[in-house]
N, C-alpha and C positions, 0 to 999 in steps of 0.2 A: 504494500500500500504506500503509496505518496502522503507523507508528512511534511510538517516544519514545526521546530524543537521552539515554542516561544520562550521569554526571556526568562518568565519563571516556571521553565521544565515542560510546560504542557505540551502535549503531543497532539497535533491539529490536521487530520485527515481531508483531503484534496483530491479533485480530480481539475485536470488539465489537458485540456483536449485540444487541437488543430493547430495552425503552422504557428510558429513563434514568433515569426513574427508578422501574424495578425492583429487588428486590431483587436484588443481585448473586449471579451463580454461577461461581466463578474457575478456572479448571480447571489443571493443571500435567501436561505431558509426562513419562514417561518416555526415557530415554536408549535409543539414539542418535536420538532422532522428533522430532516437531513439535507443534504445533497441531492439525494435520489428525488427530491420532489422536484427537482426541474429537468430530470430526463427529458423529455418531449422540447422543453426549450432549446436546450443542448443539443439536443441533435440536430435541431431546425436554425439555429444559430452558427453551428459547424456547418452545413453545407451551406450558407449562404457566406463562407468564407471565413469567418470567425474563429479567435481563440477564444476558448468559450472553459470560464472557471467556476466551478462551486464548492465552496467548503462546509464542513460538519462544524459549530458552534459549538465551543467548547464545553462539554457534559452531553452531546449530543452525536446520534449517529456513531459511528466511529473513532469520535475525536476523544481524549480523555477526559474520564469522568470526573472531574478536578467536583471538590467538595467546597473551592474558594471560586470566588472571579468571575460566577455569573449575576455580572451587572452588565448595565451598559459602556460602560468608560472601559470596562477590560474587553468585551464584545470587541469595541471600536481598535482599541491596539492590540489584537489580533490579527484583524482584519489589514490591520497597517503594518503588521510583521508578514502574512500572507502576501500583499500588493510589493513591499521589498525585496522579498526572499526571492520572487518571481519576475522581481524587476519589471511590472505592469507600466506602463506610459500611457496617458490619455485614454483610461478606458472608461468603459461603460460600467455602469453599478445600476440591478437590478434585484431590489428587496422586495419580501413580500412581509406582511403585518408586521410580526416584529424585526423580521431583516430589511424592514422598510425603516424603521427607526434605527436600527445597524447602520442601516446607507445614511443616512444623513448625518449620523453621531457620529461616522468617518469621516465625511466630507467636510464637517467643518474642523475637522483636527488635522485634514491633510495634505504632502507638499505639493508645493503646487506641480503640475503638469500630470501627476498620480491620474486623474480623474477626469472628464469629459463632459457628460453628461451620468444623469440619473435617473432611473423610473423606479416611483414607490406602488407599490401595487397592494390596497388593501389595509393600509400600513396603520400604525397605530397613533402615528402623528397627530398634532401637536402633544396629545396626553390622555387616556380612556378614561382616569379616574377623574370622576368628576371635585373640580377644586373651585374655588373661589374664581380665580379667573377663568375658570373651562366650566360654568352649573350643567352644562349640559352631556357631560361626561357621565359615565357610569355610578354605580354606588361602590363600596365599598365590598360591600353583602354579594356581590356578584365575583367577587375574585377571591374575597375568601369562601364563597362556596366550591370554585374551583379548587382549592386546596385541600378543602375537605373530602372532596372527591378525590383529588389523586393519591391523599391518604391512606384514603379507606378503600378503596381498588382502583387502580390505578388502570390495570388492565381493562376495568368494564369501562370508565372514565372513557380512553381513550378509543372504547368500541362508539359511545355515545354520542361524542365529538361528530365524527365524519358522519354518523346515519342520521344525525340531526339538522342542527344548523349550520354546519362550515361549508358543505356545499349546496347546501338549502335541502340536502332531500326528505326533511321535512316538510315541505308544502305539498299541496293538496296539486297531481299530477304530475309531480317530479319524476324522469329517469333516473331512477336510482343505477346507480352504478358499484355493482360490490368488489370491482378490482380495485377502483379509488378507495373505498372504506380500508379494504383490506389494507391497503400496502399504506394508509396513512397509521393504520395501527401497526402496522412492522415498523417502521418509523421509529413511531415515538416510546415503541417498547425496547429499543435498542440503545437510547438514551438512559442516562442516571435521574432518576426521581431525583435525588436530593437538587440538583443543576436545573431539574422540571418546576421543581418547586418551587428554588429558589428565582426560576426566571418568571415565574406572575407577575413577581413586583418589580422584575426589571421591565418587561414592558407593558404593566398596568401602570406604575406610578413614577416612572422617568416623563419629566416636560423637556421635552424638544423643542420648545419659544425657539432657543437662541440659537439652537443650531438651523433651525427654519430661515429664521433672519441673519445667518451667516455667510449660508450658501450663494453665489450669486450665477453659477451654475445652470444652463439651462435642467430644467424641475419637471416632468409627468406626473402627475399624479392620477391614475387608475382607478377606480373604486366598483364595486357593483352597489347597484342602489336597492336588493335587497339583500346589503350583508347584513348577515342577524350578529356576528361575531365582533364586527368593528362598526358600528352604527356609521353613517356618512356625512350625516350632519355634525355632529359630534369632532368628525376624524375629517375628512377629504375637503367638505365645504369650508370647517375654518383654517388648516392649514395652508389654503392656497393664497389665502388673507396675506400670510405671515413671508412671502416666498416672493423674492424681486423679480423671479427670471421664469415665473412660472405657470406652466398647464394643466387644466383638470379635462380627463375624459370618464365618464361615467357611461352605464350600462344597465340599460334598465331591467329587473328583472334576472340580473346575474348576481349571485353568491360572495361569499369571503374566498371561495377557492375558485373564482372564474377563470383563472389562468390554466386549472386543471381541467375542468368541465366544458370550457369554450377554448383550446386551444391554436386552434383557425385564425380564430376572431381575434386573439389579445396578440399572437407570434406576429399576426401581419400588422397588425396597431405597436406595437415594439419596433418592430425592422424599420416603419415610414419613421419613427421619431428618430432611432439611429442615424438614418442617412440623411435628415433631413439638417 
């Protein structure tokens, strides 16, 4: 397996894929997953010429199950020991929920020419817990219920996840799709609970403000308008507020995992923004 040894020991699993020197295309997981969720990306991004990167989030996937370091700040100099080791130049960064708050808590910490552009997709941006300056953030009671469930079975948790709301097929005439369920709970079963747990509160109660108002980077922002997981008024609509250089495309009637479910539709919405 492809690693890199970060600075305090941890062992950070990668895949890299097509010529080297292509332009880069960086991809970031969402919580509790892997790498493996942007297969279909990766592929579609490889043949359209691309180096095309994804790595496992430390306590995640492959990567080691470190018991310290899942917050955001260590997320981000990971990802900036990943884009050195690999010597990346002007590339592309492609997060989704909380690798969508990864991408931005990077970019504003990183040197310059590292970066190009960015698309957050679903992302948890500006902050999900509802605070004084965000009232229309979540409650509290919704993320400690998450903990209490990955507590108390973590396995059924993460069966409940995917057959519910992350790709909507909850609603009433959903294709439900049991290879998506499946392989989102391979995922996140390969991951360390303690890193699961402790990542709630890195992307429920980390505020992005200022790395929003850092960036000056051209900005996508993706949303499905009925994500049950990251609300969009909450997330997408005031983010874009906050964002100098920046785009919002929404999808009506698509999910928190539209990238999975519509993957047509979001790869050739990714490729126009790339080249454009």
């Amino acid at each position: 397996m492809a690693t890199i040894k970060t600075q305090d020991g941890t062992s950070i699993f990668f895949k890299d894929w097509g010529p080297r020197d292509g332009r880069p295309v960086v991809f970031h997981h969402g919580w509790p997953l892997s790498a493996d969720d942007w297969d279909n990306q990766m592929l579609f991004f490889l043949g359209e010429g691309y180096r095309v990167v994804a790595h496992d989030r430390r306590g995640h996937g492959r990567s080691d199950q470190t018991d310290t370091g899942n917050d955001m700040d260590t997320y981000a100099a990971d990802v900036a020991e990943l884009v050195n080791a690999l010597d990346l130049k002007n590339a592309f960064h492609i997060g989704h929920s909380t690798g969508g708050g990864e991408v931005i808590h990077y970019l504003a910490r990183s040197e310059p020419g590292r970066a190009a552009k960015a698309v957050l997709i679903g992302a948890v941006t500006p902050t999900m817990l509802a605070t004084d300056r965000y009232p229309d953030g979540l409650s509290m009671t919704v993320f400690d219920g998450f903990r209490d469930a990955l507590r108390s079975n973590r396995a059924q948790f993460f069966l409940d996840i995917p057959t519910g709301p992350f790709y909507g097929f909850n609603r009433d005439g959903a294709d439900v799709n049991e290879g998506l369920i499946r392989n989102w709970w391979r995922q996140g079963m390969m991951g360390s609970a303690k890193a699961h747990y402790d990542c709630i509160a890195a992307f429920s109660e980390t505020d992005f403000t200022e790395d929003l108002q850092a960036v000056d980077l051209p900005i996508l922002l993706m949303h499905g308008e009925d994500d049950q997981v990251v609300p969009i008024e909450a997330s997408a609509h005031t983010a874009i507020g906050l964002l100098s250089n920046g785009a919002l495309k929404t999808y009506p009637g698509l999910s928190h995992g539209l990238f999975a479910t519509h993957p047509e539709l979001i790869n050739a919405d990714l490729l126009a923004f790339l080249r454009a």
